[in-house]
C-alpha positions as a printed Julia matrix, in Angstrom:
468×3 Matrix{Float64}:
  -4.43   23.5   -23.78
  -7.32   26.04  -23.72
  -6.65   29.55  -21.72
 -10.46   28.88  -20.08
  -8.84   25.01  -19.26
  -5.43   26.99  -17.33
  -7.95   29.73  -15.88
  -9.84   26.81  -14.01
  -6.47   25.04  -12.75
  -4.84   28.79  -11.56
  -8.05   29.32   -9.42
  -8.13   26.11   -7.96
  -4.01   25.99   -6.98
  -3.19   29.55   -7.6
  -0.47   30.79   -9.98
   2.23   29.64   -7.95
   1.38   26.33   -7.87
   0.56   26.08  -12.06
   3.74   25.22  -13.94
   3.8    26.03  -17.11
   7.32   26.72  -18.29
   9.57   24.42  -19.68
  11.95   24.97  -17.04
   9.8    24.73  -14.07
   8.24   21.55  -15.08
  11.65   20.17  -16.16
  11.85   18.09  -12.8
   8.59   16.5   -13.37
   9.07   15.18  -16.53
  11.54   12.25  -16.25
  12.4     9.87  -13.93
  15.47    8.52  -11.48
  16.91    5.87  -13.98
  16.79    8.4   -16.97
  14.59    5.14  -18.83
  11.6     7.81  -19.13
  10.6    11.06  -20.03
   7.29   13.08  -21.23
   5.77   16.29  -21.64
   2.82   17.64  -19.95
   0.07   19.99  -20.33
   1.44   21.71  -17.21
   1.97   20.7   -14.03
   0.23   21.08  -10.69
   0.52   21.47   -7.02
  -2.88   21.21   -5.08
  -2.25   21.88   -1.53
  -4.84   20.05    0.0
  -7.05   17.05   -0.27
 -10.23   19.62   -1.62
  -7.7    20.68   -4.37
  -6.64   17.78   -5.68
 -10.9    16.62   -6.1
 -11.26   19.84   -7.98
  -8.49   19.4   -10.14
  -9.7    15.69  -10.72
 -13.56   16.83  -11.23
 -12.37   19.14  -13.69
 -10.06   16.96  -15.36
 -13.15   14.34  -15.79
 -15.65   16.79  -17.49
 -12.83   17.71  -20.06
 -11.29   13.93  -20.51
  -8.09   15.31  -20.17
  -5.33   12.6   -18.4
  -3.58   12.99  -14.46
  -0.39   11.51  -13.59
  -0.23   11.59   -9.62
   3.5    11.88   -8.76
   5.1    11.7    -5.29
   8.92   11.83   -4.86
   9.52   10.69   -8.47
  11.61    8.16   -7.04
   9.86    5.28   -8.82
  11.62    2.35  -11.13
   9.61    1.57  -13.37
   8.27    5.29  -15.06
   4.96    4.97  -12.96
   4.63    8.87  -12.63
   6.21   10.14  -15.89
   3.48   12.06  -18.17
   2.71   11.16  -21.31
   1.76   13.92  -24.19
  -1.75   15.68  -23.32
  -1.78   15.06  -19.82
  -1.29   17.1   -16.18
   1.34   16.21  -13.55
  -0.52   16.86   -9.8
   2.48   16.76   -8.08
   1.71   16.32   -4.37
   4.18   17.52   -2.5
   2.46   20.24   -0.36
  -0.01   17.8     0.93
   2.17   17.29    4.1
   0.57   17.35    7.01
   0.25   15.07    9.94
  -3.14   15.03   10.62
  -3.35   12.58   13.68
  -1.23   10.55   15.68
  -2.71    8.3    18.6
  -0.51    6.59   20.4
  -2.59    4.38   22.36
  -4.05    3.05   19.13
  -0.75    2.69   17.57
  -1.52    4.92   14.55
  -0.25    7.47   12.81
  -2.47    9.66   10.37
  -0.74   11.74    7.51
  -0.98   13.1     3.54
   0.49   11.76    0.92
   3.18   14.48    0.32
   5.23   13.28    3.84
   8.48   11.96    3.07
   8.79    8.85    4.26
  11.99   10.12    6.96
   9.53   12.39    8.02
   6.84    9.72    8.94
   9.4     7.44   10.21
  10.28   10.9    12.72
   6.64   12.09   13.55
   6.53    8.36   15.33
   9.07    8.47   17.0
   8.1    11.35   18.45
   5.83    8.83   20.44
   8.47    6.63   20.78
   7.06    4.01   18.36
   8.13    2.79   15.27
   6.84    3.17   11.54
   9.22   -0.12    9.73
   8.8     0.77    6.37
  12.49    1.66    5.11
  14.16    1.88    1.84
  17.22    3.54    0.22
  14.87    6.55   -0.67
  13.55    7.27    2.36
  14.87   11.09    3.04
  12.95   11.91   -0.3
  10.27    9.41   -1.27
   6.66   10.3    -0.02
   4.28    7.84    1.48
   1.59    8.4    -0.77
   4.02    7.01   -3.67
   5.17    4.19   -1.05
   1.7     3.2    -0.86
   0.53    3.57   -4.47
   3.54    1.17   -5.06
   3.02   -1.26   -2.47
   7.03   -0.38   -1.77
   9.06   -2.94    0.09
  12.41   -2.16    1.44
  14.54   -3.59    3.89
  11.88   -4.2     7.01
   9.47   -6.6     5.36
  10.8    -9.89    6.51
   9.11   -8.74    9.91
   6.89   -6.18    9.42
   5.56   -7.21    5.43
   4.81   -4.64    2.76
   3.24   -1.29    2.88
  -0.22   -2.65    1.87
   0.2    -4.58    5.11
   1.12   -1.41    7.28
  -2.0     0.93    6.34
  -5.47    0.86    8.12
  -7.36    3.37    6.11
  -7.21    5.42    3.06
  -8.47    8.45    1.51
  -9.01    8.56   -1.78
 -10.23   10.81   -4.48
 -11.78    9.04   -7.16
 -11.72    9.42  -11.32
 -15.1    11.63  -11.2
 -13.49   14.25   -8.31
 -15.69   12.6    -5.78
 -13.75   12.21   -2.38
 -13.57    8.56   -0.58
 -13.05    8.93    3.41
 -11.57    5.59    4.33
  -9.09    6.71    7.73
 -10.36    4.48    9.93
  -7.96    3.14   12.68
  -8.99    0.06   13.07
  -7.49   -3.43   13.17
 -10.81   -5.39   12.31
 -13.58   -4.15   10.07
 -15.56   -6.69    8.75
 -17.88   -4.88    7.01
 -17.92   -5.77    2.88
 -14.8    -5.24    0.32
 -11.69   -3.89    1.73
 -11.8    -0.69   -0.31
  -8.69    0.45    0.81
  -6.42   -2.49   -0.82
  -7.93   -1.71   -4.64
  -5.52    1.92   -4.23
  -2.96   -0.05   -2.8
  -0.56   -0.92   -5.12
  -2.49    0.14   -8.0
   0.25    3.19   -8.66
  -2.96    5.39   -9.36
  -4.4     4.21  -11.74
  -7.71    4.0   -10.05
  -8.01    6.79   -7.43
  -5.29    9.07   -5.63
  -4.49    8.59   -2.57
  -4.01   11.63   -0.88
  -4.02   10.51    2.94
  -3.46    7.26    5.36
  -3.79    6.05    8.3
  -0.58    3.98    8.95
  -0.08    1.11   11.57
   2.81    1.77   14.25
   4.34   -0.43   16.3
   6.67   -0.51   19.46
  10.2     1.28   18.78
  13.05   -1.54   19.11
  15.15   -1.39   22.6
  17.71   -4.02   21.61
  18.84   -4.83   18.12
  22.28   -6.77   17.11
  23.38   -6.93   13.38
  25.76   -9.07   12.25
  27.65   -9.74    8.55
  28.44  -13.29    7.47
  30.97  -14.94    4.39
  29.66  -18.06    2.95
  29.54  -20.42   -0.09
  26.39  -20.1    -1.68
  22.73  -18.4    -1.18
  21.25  -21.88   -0.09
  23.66  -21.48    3.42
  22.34  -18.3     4.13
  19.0   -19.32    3.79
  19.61  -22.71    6.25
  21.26  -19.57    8.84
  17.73  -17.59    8.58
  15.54  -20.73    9.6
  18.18  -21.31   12.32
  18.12  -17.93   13.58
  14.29  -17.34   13.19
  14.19  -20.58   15.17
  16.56  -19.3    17.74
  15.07  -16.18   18.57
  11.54  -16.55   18.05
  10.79  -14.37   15.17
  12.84  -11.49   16.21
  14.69  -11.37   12.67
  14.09   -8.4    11.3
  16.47   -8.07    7.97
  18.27  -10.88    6.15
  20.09   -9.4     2.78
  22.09  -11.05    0.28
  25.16   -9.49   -1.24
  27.48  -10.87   -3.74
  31.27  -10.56   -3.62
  30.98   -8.58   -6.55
  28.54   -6.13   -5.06
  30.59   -5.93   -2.27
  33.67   -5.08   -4.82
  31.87   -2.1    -6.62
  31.16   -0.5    -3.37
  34.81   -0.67   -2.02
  36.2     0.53   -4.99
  33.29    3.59   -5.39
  32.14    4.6    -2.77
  34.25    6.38   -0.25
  35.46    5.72    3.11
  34.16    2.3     3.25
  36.29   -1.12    4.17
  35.77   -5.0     3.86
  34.09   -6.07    6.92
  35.73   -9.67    6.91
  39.29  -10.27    6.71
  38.82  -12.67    3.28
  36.62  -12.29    0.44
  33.78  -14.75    0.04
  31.38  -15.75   -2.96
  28.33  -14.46   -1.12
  27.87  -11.98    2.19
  24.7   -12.06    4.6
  24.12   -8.43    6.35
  21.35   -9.82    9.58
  19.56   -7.72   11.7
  17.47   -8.91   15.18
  15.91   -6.51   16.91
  12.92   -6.56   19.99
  11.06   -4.37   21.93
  13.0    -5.34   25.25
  15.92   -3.62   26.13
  16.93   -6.82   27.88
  16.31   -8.79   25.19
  20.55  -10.33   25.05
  20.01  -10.34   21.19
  23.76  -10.32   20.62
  24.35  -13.23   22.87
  21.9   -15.01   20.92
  23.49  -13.91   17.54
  27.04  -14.65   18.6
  26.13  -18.79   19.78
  24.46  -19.35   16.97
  27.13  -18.11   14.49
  29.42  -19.49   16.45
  27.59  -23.0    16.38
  27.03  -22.26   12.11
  30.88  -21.73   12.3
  31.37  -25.16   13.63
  28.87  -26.92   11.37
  30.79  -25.53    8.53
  27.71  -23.23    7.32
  29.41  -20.31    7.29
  32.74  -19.64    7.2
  33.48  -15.96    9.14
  30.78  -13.47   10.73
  31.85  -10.52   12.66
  28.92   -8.73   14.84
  27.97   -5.17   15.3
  29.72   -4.17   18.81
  27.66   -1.01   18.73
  24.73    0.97   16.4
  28.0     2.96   14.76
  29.34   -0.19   13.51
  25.75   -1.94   12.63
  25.55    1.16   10.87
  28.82    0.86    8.75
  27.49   -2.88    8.08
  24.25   -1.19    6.73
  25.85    1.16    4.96
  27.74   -1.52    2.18
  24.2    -3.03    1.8
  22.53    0.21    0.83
  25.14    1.49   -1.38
  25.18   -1.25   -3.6
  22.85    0.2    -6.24
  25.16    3.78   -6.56
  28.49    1.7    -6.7
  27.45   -0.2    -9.75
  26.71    2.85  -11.95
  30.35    3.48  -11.87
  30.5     0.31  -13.68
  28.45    1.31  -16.29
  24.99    0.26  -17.98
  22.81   -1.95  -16.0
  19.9    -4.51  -16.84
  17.67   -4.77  -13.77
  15.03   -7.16  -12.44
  13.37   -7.0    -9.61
  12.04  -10.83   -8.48
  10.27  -12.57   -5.8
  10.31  -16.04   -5.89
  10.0   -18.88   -2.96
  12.72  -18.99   -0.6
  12.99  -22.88   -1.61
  13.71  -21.8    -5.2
  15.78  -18.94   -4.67
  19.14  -21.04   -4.57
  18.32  -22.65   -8.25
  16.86  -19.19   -9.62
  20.57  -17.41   -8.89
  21.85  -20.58  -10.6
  19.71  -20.86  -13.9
  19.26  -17.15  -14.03
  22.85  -16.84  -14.26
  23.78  -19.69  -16.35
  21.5   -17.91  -18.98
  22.6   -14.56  -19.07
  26.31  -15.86  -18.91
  25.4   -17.78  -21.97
  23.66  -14.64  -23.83
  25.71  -12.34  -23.29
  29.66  -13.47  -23.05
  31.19  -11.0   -20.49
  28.1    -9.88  -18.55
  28.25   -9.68  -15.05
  26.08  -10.77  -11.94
  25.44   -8.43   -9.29
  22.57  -10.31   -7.85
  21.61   -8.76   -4.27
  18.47   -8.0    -1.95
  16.26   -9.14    0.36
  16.49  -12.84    1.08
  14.35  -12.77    4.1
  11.3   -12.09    2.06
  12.46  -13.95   -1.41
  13.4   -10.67   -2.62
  16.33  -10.15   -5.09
  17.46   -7.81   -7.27
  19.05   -9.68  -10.28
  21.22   -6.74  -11.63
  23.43   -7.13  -14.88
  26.55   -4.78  -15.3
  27.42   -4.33  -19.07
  30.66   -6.36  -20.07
  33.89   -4.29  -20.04
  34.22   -4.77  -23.35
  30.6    -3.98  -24.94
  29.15   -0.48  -25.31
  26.33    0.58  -23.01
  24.42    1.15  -26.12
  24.29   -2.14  -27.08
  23.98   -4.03  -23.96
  21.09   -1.83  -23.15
  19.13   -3.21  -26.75
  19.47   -6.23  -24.89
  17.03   -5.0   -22.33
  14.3    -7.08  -23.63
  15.17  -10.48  -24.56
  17.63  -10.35  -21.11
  14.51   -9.99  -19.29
  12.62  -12.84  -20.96
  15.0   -15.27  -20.17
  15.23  -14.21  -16.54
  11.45  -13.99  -16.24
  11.03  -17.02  -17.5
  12.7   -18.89  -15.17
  11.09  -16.49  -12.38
   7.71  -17.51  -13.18
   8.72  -21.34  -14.15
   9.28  -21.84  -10.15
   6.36  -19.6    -8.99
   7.73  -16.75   -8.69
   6.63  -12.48   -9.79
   8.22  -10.88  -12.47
   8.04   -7.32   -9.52
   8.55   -8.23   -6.1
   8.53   -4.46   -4.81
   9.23   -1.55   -7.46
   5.72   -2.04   -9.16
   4.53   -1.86  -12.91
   4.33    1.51  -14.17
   5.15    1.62  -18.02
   8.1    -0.58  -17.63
   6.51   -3.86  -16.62
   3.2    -3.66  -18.8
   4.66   -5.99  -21.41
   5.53   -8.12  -18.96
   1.42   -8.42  -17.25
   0.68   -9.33  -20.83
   3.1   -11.69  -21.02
   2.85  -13.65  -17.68
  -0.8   -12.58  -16.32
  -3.23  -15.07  -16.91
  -6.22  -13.7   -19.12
  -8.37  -14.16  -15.76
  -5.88  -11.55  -13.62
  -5.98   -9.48  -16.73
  -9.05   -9.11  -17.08
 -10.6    -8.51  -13.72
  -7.75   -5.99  -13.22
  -8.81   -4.13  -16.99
 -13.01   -4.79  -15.29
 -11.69   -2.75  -12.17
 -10.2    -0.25  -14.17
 -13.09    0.15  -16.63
 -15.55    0.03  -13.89
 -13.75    3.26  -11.3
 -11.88    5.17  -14.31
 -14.21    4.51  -17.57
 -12.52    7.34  -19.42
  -9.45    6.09  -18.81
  -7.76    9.23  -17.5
  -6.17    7.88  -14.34
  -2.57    7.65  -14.95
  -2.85    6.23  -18.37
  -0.82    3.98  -20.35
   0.05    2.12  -16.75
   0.2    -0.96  -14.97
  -2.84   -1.81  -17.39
  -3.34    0.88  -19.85
């Protein structure tokens, strides 16, 4: 790294902002599962939109690489440097630039954790749905580079599907202006959907223009024991049916998911008097405050009691106890680190298939490795799950880890077999591009590398993901 090259980026951010120790750019360097970490040129921290095209302008007359990085709370190493490259770390890019509540939008930068977005609507007493277990330290800019899921899409769909405009700075430092607040434009290519998802590898998104929608008045939640996945599933259509759409969560938990957080993580209690193989945590929510959502809930898992589809429920009385209910669900992925080493995959398939997946899927990682065990959990609403593999008690993390690769074959294998995606919501980053060459078709691949080629031709976009 040239003095003249560190100059340029302390003029643009100012010293404060341009990391250059070892110790300062420490927390930018790895990543949440401890899979990843890089070095860096140095890192930096633009604090505003005209920054960050700067940085990026300058970046593309020297060819030197930029890993965008949000809340660093990504899977898959997505935002983990690589040797010769920057970290813009956008994190003072926080402000809310608009919010019109008539138009049911909400206008911020990329640096706003997503609580804080979820807040700033409320404020206006509507509702931003995108939720996940990160929420209090992710940043939407990351959310939307990722396409991130979480817990709301059932109802509300993906974050591609909650964002009406964009802005973007490109590869060459030039600036794209896409926050428009509108719900039809029919004007040429949806720019705005080529950034999303594409965990910056072809622009940086450094503002959005986010879709709200109105704040829930009534909402019941209710946790269900049953037999197998396929009953939960036959519970959703029924409830769906019942309510008119107003389902707004439906997640899957095993018994032994539900074990590893009773025995980790504190002050928490089994909801149902027995255990069962599987547990349902459903959510219905509406608009109305009259809406008698409970009532609804209750008769029909009473009637699914009677029909033998389930076989106990117990329903949130209040938002304290839909709340403890919640709780179990989200703590699932902290209680099984206590258990040890963990192979994860993170599948969408069909709800149709999902029942023989869990069964296959299992069946061949059973057979693999002697000892391993399930913890197979997540979003059933949306075909969602979260196929999670705890090291056997009596096999060293070490060597279940080595596994990593051929476990994930097998399990991908039968994931795409029944039309399924190899990454349902925690993206590609460097984790998942074996995986794009193995299941892509050479068509996909190659319009996504023609994309790439065509906005980034130097390649300095976040390289070595997703695609290269």
């Amino acid at each position: 790294m040239s003095e003249a090259f560190l100059h340029q980026v302390r003029e643009i951010v100012g010293d404060r902002h341009c990391l250059t120790t070892a110790e300062a750019m420490a927390p930018y360097l790895g990543e949440e599962r401890g899979t990843y970490r890089g070095q860096a040129l140095l890192v930096a921290r633009p604090g505003s939109t005209d920054e960050v095209a700067k940085l990026v302008a300058l970046c593309a007359r020297l060819g030197v690489g930029m890993v965008p990085q949000g809340g660093n709370t990504g899977l898959c190493g997505g935002a983990v440097p690589e040797n010769g490259q920057i970290v813009l770390a956008l994190a003072r890019l926080d402000r809310v630039r608009a919010l019109d509540a008539a138009n049911r939008t909400l206008t911020v930068e990329a640096g706003c954790i997503l609580s804080a977005v979820q807040t700033e609507a409320e404020t206006a007493d509507l509702l931003f749905p995108l939720s996940l277990a990160a929420e209090g330290s992710c940043q939407i800019g990351g959310n939307l580079s990722t396409n991130a899921g979480g817990t709301g899409v059932l109802r509300y769909g993906n974050a591609r599907e909650l964002v009406l405009g964009l802005e973007v700075v490109l590869p060459d430092g030039q600036v794209w202006n896409g926050l428009r607040g509108l719900r039809k434009d029919n004007t040429g290519y949806d720019l705005k959907q080529l950034f999303l998802g594409a965990e910056g590898t072809l622009g940086i998104i450094t503002a959005a223009t986010l879709k709200l929608f109105p704040r829930p008045r009534d909402i019941a939640t209710a946790w269900v024991g049953f037999e197998h996945p396929a009953r939960l599933i036959e519970l959703l259509g029924r409830l769906e049916a019942a309510s008119g759409g107003a389902v707004t969560a439906c997640e899957l938990i095993p018994r032994l998911g539900l074990d590893f957080v009773l025995a980790h993580i504190p002050d928490t209690r089994a909801p149902l008097k027995q255990a069962h193989p599987w547990h349902g945590l459903i959510e219905l929510s509406s608009p109305r405050p009259d809406g008698n959502l409970t009532a609804l809930l209750e008769e029909t898992l009473g009637m699914a009691l009677a029909d033998g589809l389930i076989d106990d429920a117990t329903v949130a009385d209040s938002l304290a106890k839909a709340a403890v209910l919640w709780r179990l669900r989200e703590s699932l992925p902290a209680a099984q680190k206590p258990e040890g080493a963990s192979l994860k995959h993170d599948v969408a398939l069909p709800l149709s298939a999902l029942p023989d997946f869990l069964t296959q899927a299992t069946e061949a990682v059973e057979t693999a490795i002697a000892g391993v065990r399930v913890c197979a959990f997540g979003h059933i609403g949306d075909g969602n799950i979260h196929f999670n593999l705890s090291q056997p008690r009596d096999m060293s993390a070490e060597a279940f880890l080595k596994r990593r690769e051929a476990i994930a074959h097998r399990v991908h294998d039968i994931v795409m077999a029944m039309g399924g995606s190899f990454s349902a919501e925690h993206g590609i980053g460097r984790l998942k591009r074996p995986d794009m060459a193995r299941y892509k078709s050479p068509v996909e691949l190659d319009l996504m590398r023609r994309l790439k080629a065509a906005l980034d031709p130097q390649g300095i976009m976040n390289p070595g993901k997703v695609v290269g």
